[in-house]
Backbone atoms as SQL, in Angstrom:
CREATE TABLE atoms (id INTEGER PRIMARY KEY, chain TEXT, resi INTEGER, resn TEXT, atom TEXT, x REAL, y REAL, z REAL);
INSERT INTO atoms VALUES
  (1, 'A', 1, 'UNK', 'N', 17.971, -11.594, 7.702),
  (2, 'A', 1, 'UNK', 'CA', 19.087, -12.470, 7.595),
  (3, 'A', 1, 'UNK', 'C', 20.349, -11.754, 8.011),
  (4, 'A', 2, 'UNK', 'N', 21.365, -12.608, 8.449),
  (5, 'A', 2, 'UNK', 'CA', 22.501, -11.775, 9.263),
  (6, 'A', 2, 'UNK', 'C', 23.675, -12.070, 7.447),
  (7, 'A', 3, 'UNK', 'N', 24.528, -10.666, 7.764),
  (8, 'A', 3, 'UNK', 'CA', 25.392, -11.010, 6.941),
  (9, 'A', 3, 'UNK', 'C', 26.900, -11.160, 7.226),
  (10, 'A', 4, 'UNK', 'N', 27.088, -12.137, 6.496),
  (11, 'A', 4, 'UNK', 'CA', 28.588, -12.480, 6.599),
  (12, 'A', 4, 'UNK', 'C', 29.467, -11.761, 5.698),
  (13, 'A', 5, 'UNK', 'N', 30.469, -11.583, 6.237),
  (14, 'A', 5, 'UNK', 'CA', 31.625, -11.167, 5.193),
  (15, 'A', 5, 'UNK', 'C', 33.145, -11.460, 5.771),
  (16, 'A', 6, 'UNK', 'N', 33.719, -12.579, 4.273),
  (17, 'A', 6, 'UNK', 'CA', 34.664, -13.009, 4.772),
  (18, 'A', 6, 'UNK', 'C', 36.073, -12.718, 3.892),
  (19, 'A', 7, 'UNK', 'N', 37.123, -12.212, 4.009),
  (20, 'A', 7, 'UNK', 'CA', 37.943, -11.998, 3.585),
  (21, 'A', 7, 'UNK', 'C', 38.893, -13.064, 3.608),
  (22, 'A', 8, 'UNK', 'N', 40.309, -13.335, 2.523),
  (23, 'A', 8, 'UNK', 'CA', 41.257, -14.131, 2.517),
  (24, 'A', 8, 'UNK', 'C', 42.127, -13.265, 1.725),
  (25, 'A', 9, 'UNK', 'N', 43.283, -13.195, 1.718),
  (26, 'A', 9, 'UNK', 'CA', 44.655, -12.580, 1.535),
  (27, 'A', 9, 'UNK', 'C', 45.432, -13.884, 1.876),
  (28, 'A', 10, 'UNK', 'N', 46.799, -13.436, 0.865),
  (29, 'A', 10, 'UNK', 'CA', 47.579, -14.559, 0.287),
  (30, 'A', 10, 'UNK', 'C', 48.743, -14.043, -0.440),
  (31, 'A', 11, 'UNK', 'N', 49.665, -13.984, -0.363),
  (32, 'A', 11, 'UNK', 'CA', 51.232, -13.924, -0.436),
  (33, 'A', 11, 'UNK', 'C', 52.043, -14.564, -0.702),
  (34, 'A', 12, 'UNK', 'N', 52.677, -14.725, -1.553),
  (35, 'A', 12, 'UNK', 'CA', 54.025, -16.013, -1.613),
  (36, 'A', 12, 'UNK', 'C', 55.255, -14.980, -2.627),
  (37, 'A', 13, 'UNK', 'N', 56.390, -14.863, -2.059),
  (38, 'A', 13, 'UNK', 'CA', 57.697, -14.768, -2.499),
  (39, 'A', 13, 'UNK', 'C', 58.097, -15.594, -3.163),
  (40, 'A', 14, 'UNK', 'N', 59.226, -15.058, -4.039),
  (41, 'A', 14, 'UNK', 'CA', 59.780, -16.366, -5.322),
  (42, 'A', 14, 'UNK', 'C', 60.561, -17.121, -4.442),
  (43, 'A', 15, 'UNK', 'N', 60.911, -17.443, -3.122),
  (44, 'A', 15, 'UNK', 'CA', 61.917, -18.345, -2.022),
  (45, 'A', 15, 'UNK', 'C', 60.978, -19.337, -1.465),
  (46, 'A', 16, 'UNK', 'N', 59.550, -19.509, -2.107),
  (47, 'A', 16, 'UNK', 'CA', 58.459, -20.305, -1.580),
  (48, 'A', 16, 'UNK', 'C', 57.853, -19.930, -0.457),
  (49, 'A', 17, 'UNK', 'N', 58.239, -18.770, 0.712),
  (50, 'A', 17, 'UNK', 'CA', 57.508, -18.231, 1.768),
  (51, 'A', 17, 'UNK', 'C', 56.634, -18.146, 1.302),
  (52, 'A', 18, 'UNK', 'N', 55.191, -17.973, 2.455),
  (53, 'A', 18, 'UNK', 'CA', 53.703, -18.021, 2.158),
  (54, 'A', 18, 'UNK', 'C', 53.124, -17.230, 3.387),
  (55, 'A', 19, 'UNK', 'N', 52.204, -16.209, 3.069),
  (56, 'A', 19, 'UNK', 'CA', 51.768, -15.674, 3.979),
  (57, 'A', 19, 'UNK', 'C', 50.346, -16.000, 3.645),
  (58, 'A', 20, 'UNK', 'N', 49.235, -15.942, 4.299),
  (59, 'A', 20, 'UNK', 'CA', 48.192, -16.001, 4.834),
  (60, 'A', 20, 'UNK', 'C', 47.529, -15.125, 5.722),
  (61, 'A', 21, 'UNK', 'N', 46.407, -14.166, 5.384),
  (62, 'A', 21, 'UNK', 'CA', 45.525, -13.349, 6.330),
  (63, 'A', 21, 'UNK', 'C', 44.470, -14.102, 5.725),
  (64, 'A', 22, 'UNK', 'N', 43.454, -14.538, 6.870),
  (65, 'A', 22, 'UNK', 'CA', 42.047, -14.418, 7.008),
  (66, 'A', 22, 'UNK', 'C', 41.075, -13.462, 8.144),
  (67, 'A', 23, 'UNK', 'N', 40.092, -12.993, 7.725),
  (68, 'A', 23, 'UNK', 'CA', 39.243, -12.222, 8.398),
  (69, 'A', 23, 'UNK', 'C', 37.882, -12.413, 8.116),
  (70, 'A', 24, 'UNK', 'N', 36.797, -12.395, 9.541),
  (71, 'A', 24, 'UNK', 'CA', 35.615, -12.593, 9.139),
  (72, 'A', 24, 'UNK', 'C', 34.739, -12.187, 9.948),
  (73, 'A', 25, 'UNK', 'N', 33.690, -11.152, 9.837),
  (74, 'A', 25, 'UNK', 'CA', 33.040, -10.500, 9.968),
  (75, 'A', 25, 'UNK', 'C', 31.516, -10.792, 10.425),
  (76, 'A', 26, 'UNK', 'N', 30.792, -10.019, 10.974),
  (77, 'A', 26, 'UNK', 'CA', 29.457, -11.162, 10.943),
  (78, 'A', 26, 'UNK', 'C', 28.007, -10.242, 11.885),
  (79, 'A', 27, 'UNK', 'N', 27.134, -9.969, 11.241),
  (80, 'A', 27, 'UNK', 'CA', 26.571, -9.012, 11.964),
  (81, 'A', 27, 'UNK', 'C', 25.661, -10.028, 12.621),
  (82, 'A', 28, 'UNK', 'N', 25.483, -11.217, 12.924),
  (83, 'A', 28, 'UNK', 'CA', 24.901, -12.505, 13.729),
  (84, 'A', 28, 'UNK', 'C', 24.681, -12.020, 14.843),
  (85, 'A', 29, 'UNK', 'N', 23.477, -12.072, 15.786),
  (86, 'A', 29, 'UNK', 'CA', 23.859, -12.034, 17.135),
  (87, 'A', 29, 'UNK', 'C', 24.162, -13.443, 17.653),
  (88, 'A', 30, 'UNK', 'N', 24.540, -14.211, 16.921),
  (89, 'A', 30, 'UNK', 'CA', 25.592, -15.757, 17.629),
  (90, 'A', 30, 'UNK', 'C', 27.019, -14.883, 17.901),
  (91, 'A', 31, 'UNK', 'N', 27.063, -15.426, 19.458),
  (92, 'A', 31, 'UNK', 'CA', 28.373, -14.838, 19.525),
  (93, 'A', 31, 'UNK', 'C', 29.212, -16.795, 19.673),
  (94, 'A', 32, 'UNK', 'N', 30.311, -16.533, 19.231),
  (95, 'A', 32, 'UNK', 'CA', 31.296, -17.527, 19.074),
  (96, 'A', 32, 'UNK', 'C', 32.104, -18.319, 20.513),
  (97, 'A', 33, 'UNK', 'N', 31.688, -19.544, 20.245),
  (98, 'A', 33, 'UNK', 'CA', 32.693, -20.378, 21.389),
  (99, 'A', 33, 'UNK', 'C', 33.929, -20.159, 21.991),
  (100, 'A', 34, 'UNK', 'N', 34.635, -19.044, 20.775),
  (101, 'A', 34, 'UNK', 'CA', 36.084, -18.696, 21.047),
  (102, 'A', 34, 'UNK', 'C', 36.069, -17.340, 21.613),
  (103, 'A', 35, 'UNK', 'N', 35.412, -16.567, 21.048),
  (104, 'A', 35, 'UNK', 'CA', 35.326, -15.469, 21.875),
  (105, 'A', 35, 'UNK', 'C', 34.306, -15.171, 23.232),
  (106, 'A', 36, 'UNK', 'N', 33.881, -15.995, 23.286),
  (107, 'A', 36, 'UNK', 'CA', 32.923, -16.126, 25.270),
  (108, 'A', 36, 'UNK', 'C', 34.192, -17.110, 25.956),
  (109, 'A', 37, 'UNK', 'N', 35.212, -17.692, 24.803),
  (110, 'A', 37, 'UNK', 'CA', 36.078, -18.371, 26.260),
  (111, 'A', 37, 'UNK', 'C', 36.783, -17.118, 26.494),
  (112, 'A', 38, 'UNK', 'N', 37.427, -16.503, 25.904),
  (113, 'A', 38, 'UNK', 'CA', 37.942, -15.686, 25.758),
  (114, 'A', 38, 'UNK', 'C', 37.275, -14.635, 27.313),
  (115, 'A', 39, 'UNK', 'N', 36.178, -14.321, 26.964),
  (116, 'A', 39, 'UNK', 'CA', 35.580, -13.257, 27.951),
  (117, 'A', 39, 'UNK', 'C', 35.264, -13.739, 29.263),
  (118, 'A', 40, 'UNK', 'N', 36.007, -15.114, 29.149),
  (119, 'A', 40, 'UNK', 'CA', 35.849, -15.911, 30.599),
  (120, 'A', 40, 'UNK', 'C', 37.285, -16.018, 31.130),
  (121, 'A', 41, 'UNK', 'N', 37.593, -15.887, 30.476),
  (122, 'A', 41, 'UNK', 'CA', 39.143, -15.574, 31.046),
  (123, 'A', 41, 'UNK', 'C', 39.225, -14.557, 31.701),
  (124, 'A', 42, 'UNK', 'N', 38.771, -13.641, 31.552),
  (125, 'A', 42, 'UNK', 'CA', 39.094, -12.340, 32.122),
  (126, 'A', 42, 'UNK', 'C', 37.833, -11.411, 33.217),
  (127, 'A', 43, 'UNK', 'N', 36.806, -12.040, 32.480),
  (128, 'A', 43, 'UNK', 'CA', 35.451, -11.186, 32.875),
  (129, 'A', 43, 'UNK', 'C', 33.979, -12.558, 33.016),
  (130, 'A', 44, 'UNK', 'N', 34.667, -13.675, 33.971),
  (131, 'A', 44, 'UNK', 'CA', 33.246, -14.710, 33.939),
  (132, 'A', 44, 'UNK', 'C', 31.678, -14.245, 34.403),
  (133, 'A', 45, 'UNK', 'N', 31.626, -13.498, 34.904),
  (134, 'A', 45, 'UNK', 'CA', 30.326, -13.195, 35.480),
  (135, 'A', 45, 'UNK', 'C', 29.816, -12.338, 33.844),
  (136, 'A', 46, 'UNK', 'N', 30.504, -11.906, 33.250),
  (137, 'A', 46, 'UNK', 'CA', 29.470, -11.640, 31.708),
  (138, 'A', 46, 'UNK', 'C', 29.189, -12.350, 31.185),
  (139, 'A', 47, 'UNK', 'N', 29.333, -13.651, 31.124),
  (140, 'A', 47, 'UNK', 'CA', 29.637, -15.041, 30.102),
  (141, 'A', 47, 'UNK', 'C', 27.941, -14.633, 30.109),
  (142, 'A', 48, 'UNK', 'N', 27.777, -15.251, 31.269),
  (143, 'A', 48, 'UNK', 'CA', 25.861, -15.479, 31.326),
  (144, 'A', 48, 'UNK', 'C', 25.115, -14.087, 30.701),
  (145, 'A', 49, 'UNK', 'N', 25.640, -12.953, 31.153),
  (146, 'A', 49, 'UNK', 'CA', 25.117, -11.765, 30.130),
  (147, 'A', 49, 'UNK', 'C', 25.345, -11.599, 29.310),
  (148, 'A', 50, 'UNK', 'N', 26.177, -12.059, 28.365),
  (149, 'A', 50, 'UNK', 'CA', 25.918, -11.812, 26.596),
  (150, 'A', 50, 'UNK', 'C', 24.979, -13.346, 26.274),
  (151, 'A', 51, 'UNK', 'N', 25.088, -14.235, 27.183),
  (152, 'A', 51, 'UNK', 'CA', 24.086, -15.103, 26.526),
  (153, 'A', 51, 'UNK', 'C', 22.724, -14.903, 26.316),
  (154, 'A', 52, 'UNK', 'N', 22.623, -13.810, 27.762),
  (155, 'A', 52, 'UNK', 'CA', 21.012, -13.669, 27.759),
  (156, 'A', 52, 'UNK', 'C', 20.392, -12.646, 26.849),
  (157, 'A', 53, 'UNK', 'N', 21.463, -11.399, 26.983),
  (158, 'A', 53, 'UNK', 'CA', 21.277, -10.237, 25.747),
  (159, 'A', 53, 'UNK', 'C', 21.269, -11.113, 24.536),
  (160, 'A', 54, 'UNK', 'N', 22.243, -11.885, 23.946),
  (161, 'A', 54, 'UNK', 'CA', 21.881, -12.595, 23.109),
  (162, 'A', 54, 'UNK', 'C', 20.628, -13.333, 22.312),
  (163, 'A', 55, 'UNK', 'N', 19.629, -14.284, 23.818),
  (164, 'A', 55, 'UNK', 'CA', 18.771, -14.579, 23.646),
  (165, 'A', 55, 'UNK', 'C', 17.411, -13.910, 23.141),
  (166, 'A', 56, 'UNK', 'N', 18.361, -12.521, 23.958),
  (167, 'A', 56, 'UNK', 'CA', 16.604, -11.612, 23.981),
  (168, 'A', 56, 'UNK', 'C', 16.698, -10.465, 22.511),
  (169, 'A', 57, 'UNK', 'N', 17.793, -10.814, 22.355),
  (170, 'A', 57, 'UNK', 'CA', 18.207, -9.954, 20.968),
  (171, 'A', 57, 'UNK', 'C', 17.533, -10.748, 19.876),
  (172, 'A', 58, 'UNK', 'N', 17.393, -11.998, 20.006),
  (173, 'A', 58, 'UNK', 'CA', 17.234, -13.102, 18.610),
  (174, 'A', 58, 'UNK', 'C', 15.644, -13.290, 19.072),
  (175, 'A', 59, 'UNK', 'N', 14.947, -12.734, 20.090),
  (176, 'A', 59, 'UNK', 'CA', 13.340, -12.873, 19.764),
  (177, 'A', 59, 'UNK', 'C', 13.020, -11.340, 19.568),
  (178, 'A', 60, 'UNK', 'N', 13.493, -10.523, 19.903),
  (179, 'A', 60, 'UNK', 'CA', 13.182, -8.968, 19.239),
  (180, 'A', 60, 'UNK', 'C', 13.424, -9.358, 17.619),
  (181, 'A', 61, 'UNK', 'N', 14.559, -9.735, 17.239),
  (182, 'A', 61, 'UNK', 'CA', 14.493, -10.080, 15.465),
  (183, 'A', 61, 'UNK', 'C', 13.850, -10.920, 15.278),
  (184, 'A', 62, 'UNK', 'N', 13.113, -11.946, 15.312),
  (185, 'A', 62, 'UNK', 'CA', 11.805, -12.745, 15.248),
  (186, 'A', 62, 'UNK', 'C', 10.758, -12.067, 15.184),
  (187, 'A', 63, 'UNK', 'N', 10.372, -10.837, 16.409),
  (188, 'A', 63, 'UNK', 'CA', 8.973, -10.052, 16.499),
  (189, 'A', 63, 'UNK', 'C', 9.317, -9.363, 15.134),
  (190, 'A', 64, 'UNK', 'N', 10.167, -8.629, 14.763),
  (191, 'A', 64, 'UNK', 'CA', 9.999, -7.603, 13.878),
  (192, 'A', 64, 'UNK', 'C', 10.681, -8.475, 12.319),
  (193, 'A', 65, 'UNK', 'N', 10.714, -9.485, 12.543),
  (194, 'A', 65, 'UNK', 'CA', 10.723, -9.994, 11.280),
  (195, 'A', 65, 'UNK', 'C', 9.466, -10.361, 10.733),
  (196, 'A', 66, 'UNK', 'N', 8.816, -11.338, 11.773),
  (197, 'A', 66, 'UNK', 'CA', 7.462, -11.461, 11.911),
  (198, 'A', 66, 'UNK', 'C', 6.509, -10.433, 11.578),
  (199, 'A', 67, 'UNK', 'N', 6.500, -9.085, 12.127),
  (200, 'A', 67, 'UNK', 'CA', 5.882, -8.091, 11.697),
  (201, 'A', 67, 'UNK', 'C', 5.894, -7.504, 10.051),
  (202, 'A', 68, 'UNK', 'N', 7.446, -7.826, 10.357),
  (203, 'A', 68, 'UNK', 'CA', 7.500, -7.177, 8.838),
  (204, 'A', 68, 'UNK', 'C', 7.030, -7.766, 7.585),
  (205, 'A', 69, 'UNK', 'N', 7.069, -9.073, 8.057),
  (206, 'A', 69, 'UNK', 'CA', 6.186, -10.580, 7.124),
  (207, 'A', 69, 'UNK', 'C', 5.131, -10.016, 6.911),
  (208, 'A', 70, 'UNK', 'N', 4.343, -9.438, 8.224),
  (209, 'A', 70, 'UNK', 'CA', 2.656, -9.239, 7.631),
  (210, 'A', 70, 'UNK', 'C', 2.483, -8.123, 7.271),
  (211, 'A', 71, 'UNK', 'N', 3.319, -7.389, 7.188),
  (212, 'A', 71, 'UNK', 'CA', 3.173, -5.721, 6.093),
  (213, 'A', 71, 'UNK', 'C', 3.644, -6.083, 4.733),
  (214, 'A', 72, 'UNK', 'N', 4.258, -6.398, 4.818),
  (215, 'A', 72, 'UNK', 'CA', 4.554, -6.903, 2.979),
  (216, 'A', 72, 'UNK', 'C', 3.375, -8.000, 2.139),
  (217, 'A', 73, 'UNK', 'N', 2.626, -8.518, 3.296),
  (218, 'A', 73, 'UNK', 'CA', 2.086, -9.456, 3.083),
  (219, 'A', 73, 'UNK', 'C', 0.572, -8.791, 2.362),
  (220, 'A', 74, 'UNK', 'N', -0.100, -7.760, 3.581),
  (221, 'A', 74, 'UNK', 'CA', -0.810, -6.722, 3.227),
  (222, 'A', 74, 'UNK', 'C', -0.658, -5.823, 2.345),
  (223, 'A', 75, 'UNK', 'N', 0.655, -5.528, 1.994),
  (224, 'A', 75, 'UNK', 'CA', 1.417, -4.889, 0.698),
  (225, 'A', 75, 'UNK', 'C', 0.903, -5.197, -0.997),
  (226, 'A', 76, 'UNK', 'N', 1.035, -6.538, -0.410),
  (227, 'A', 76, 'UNK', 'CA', 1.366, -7.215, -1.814),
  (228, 'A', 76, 'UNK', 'C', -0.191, -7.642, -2.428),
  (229, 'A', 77, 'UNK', 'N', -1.026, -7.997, -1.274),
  (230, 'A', 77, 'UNK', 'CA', -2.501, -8.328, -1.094),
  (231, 'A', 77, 'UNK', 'C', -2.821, -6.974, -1.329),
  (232, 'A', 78, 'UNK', 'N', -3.009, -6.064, -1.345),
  (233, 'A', 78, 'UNK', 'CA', -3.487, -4.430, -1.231),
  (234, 'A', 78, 'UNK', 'C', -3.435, -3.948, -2.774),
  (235, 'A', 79, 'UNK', 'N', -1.995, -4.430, -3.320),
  (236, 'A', 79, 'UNK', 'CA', -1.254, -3.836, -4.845),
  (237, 'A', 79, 'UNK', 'C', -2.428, -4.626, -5.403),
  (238, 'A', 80, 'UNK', 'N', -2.284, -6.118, -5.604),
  (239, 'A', 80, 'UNK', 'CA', -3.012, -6.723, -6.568),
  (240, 'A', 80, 'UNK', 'C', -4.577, -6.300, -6.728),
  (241, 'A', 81, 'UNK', 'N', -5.426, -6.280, -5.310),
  (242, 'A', 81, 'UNK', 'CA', -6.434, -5.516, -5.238),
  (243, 'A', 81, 'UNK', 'C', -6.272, -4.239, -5.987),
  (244, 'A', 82, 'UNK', 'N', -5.487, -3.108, -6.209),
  (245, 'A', 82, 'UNK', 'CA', -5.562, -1.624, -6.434),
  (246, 'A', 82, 'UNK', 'C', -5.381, -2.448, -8.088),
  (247, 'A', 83, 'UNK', 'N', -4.589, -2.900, -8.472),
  (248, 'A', 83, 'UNK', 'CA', -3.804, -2.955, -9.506),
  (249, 'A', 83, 'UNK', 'C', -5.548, -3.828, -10.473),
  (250, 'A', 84, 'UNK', 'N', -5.918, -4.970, -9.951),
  (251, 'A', 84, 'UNK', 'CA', -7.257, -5.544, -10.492),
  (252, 'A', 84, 'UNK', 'C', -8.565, -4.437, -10.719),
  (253, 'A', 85, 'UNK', 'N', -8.644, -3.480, -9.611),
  (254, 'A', 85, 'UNK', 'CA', -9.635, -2.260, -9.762),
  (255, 'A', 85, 'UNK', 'C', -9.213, -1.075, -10.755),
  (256, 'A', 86, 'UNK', 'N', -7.722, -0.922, -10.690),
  (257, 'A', 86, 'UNK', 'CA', -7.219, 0.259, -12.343),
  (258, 'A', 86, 'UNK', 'C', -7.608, -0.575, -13.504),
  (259, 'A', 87, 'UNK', 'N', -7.555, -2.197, -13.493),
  (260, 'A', 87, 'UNK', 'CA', -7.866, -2.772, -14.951),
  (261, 'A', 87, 'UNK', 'C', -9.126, -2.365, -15.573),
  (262, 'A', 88, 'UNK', 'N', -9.989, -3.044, -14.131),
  (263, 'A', 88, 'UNK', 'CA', -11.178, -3.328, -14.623),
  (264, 'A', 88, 'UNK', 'C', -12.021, -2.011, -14.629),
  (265, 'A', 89, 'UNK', 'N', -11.953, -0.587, -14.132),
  (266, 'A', 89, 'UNK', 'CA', -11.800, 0.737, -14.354),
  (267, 'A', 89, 'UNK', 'C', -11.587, 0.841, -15.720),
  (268, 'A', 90, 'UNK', 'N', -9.949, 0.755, -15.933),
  (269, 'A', 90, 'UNK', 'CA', -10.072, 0.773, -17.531),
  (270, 'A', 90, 'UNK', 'C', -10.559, 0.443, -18.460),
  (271, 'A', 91, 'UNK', 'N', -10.785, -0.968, -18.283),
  (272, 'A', 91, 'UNK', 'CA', -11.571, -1.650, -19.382),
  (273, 'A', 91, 'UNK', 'C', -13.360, -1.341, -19.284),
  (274, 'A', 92, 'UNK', 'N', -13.554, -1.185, -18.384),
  (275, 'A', 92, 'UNK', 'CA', -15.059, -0.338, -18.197),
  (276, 'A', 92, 'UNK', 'C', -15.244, 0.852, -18.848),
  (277, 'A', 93, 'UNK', 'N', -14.508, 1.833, -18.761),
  (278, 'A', 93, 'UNK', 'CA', -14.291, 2.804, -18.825),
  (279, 'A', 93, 'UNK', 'C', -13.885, 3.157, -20.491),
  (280, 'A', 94, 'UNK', 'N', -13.265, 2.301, -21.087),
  (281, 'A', 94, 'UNK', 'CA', -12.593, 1.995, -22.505),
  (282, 'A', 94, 'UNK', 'C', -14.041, 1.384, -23.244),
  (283, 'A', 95, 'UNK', 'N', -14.665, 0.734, -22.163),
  (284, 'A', 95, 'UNK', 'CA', -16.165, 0.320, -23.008),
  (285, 'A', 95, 'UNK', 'C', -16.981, 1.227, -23.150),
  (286, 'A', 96, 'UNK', 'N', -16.910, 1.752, -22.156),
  (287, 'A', 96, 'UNK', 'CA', -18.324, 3.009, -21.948),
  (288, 'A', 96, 'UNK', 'C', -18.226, 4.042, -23.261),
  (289, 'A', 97, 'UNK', 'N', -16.595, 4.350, -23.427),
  (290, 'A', 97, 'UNK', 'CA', -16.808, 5.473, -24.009),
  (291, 'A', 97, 'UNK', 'C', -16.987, 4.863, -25.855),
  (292, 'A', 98, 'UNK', 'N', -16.630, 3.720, -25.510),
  (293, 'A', 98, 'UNK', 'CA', -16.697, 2.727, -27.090),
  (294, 'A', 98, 'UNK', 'C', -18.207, 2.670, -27.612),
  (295, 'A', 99, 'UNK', 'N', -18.965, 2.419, -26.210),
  (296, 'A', 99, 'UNK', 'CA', -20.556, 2.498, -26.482),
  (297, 'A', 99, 'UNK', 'C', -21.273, 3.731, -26.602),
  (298, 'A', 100, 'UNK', 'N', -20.312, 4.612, -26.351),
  (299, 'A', 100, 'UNK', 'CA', -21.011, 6.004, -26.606),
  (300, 'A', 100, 'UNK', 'C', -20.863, 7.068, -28.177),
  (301, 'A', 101, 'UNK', 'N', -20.043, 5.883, -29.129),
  (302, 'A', 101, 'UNK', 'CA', -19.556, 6.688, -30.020),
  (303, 'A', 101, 'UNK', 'C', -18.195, 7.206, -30.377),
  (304, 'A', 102, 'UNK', 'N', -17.268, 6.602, -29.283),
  (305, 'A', 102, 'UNK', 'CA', -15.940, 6.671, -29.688),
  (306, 'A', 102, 'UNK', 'C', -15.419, 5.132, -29.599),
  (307, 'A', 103, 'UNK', 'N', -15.435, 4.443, -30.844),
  (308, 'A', 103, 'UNK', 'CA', -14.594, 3.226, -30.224),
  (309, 'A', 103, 'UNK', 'C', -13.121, 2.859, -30.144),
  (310, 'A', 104, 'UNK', 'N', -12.912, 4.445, -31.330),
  (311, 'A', 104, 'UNK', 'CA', -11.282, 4.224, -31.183),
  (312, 'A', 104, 'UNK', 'C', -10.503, 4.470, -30.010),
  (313, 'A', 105, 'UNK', 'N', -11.145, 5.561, -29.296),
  (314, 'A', 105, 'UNK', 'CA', -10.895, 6.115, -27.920),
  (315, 'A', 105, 'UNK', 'C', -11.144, 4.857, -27.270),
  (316, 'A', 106, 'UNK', 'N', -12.111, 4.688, -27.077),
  (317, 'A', 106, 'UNK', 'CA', -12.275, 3.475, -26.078),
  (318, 'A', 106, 'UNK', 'C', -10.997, 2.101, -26.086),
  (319, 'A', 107, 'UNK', 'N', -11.036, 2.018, -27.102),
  (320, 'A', 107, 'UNK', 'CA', -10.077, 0.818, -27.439),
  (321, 'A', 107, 'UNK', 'C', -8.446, 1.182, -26.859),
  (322, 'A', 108, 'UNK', 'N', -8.237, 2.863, -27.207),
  (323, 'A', 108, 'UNK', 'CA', -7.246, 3.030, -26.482),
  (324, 'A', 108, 'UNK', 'C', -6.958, 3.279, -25.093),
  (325, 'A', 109, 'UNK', 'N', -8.398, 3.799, -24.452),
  (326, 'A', 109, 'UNK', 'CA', -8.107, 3.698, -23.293),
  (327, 'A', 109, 'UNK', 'C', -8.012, 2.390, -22.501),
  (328, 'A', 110, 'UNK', 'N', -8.619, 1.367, -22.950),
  (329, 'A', 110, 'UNK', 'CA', -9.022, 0.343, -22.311),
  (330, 'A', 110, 'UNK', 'C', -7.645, -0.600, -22.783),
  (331, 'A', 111, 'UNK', 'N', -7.074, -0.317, -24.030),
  (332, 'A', 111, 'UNK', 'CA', -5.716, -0.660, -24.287),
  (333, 'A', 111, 'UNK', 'C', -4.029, -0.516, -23.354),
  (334, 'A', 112, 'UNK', 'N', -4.381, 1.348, -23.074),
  (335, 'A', 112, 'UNK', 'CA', -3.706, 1.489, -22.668),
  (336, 'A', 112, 'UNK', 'C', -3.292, 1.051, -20.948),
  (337, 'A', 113, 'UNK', 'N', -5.042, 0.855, -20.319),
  (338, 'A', 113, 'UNK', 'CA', -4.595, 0.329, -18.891),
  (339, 'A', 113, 'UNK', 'C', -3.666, -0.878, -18.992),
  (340, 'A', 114, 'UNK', 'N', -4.423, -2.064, -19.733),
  (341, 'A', 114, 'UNK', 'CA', -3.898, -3.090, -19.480),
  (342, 'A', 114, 'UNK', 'C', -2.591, -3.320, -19.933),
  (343, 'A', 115, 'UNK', 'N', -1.792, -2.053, -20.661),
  (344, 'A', 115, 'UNK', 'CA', -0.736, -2.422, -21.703),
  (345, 'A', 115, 'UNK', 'C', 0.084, -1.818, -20.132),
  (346, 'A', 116, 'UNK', 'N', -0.085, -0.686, -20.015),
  (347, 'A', 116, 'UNK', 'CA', 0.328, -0.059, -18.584),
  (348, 'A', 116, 'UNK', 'C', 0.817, -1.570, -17.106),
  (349, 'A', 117, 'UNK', 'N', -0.379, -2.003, -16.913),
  (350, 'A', 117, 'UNK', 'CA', -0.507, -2.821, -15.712),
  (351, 'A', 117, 'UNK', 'C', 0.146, -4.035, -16.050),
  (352, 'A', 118, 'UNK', 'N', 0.159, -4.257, -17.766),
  (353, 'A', 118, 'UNK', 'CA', 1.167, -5.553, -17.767),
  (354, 'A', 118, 'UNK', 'C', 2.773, -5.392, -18.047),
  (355, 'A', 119, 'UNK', 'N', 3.347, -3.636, -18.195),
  (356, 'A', 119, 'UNK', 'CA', 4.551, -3.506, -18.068),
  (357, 'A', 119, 'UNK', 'C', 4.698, -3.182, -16.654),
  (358, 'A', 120, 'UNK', 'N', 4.173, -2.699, -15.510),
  (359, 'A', 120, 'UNK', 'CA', 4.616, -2.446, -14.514),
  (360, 'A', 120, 'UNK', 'C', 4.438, -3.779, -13.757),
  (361, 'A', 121, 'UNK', 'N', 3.886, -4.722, -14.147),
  (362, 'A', 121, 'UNK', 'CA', 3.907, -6.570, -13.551),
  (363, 'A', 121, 'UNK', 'C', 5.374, -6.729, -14.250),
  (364, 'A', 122, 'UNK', 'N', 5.922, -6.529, -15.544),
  (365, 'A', 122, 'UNK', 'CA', 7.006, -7.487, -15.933),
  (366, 'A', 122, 'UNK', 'C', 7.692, -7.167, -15.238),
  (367, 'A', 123, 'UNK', 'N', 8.130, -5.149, -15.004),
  (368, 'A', 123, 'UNK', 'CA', 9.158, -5.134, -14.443),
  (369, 'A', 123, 'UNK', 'C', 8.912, -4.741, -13.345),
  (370, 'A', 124, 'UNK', 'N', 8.036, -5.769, -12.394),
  (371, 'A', 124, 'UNK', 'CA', 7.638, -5.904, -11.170),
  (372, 'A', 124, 'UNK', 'C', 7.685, -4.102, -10.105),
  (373, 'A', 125, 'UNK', 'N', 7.291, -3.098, -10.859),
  (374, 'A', 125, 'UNK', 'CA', 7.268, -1.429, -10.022),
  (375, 'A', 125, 'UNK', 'C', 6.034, -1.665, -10.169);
């Protein structure tokens, strides 16, 4: 996502004068109606080259947005997999040793995964 940032400033004297600054910022690759007239005033044969850099700028951020969609995507698909195999590890593992003669151990280990895996879900690390 592109970000904006817009400033306003504002002034008034006790004689009722009023001043006014605005400013606004914009890491968009939309470039503005006012500033391509602007660059036609002076420099027309670029008009058509920032449109096209433009164009080709806004499908490079598409590819790698796109990309980046399916790594997070695999990310997140990957965690829950790892995160379902530490449970069920634990709780296996919390049984085994429960069936072998420790059940207090067991209970804590098999306690402690899931107590583990359901604080690092709340606070989503």
């Amino acid at each position: 996502m592109a970000g904006n940032k817009r400033v306003a400033v504002g002034a008034k004297n006790g004689k009722g004068d009023e001043v006014q600054v605005h400013h606004q910022e914009s890491d968009s690759p939309i470039v503005y109606s006012n500033e391509l007239e602007k660059l036609h005033s002076f420099r027309p044969d670029l008009v058509d080259w920032v449109v096209k850099m433009t164009t080709e700028e806004a499908i490079e951020r598409r590819k790698q947005t796109s990309r980046t969609n399916k790594f997070i995507f695999v990310e997140r698909v990957l965690g829950q997999l790892f995160a379902g195999a530490i449970g069920l590890c634990g709780i296996l593992g919390g049984g085994y040793v429960a069936l072998h003669g420790q059940p207090t151990a067991g209970a804590i280990i098999a306690s402690a995964t899931i107590g583990t895996l359901a604080v690092a879900y709340l606070k989503k690390n």
